[in-house]
N, C-alpha and C positions, 0 to 999 in steps of 0.2 A: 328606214331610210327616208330620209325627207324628199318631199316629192320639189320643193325650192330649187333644190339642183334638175332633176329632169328637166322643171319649166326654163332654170337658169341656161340647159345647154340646146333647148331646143330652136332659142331663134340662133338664125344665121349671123345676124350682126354684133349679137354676144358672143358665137365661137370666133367672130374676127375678131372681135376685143382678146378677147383670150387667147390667139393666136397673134396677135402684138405683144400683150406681156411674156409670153413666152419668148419673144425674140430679145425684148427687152425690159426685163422687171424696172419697177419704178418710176413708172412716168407721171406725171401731171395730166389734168385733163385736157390741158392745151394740145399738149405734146399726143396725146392718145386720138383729140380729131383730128389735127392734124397730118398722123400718117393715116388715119382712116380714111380721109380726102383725097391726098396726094396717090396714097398707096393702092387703095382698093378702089377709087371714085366714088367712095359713097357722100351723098348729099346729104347731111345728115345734121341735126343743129345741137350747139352744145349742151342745151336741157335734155335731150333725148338721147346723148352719150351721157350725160350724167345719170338719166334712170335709170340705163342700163347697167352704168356700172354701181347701181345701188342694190338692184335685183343681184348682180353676181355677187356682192357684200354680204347681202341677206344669205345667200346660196353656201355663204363660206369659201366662195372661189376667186373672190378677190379680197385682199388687207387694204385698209389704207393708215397711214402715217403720216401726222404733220410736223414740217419742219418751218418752224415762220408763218409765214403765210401759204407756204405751199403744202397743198396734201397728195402725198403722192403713192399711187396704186400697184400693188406687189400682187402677183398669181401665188396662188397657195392650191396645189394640188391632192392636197389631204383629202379632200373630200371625194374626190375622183376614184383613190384606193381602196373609201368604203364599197365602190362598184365593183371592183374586183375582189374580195373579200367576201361578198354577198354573194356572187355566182362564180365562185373560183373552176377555171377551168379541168377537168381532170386531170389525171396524173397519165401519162400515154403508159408507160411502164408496167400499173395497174391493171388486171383482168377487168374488165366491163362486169360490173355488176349490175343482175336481172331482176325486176319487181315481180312480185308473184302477181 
C-alpha cells in the first residue's frame, strides 16, 4: 500500500478537498477555492489548492480531465477500498480465532 495516500488523507484541508468532490465531482480549480472560501472560510491561495490537489492526483484520489481549457477534478475512491481490503473487518458470524 502506498504510503501517498496515508500522507494524501492526513492533512485536514485535503479531506475538505475530498469532501467537496464528494458533494460535487467535477469541478475546476476555481470552482473548488471557491467553496473552500465561501464554504469552510479557509484563506487559502490558488497555488496551494492546486498542490494539494496534485498530492491527491499522485495519491490516486483524485482524476483530472481536460476539456478546452478547463481541467476538471473527479474523486475516485478506488484507492480507499485498497484500505478496506488490507484490514478487512471480521466476519461477526465467525468463531474468533485464537493464536497459540
Amino acid at each position: 500500500m502506498a504510503d501517498d495516500l496515508f500522507k494524501a488523507l492526513a492533512d485536514p484541508t485535503r479531506r475538505t478537498i475530498l469532501d467537496e468532490l464528494t458533494e460535487k465531482s467535477g469541478q475546476t480549480l476555481f470552482e473548488i477555492c471557491s467553496r473552500l472560501s465561501m464554504k469552510h472560510q479557509l484563506g487559502i491561495s490558488r497555488q496551494a489548492v492546486s498542490q494539494h490537489l496534485a498530492l491527491l492526483e499522485t495519491a490516486g484520489l483524485v482524476e483530472t480531465r481536460r476539456e478546452g481549457r478547463y481541467k476538471f477534478h473527479d474523486l475516485n475512491t478506488a484507492p480507499l477500498r485498497r484500505i478496506t481490503e488490507r484490514w478487512p473487518l471480521p466476519d461477526p458470524s465467525e468463531p474468533e480465532k485464537s493464536t497459540p
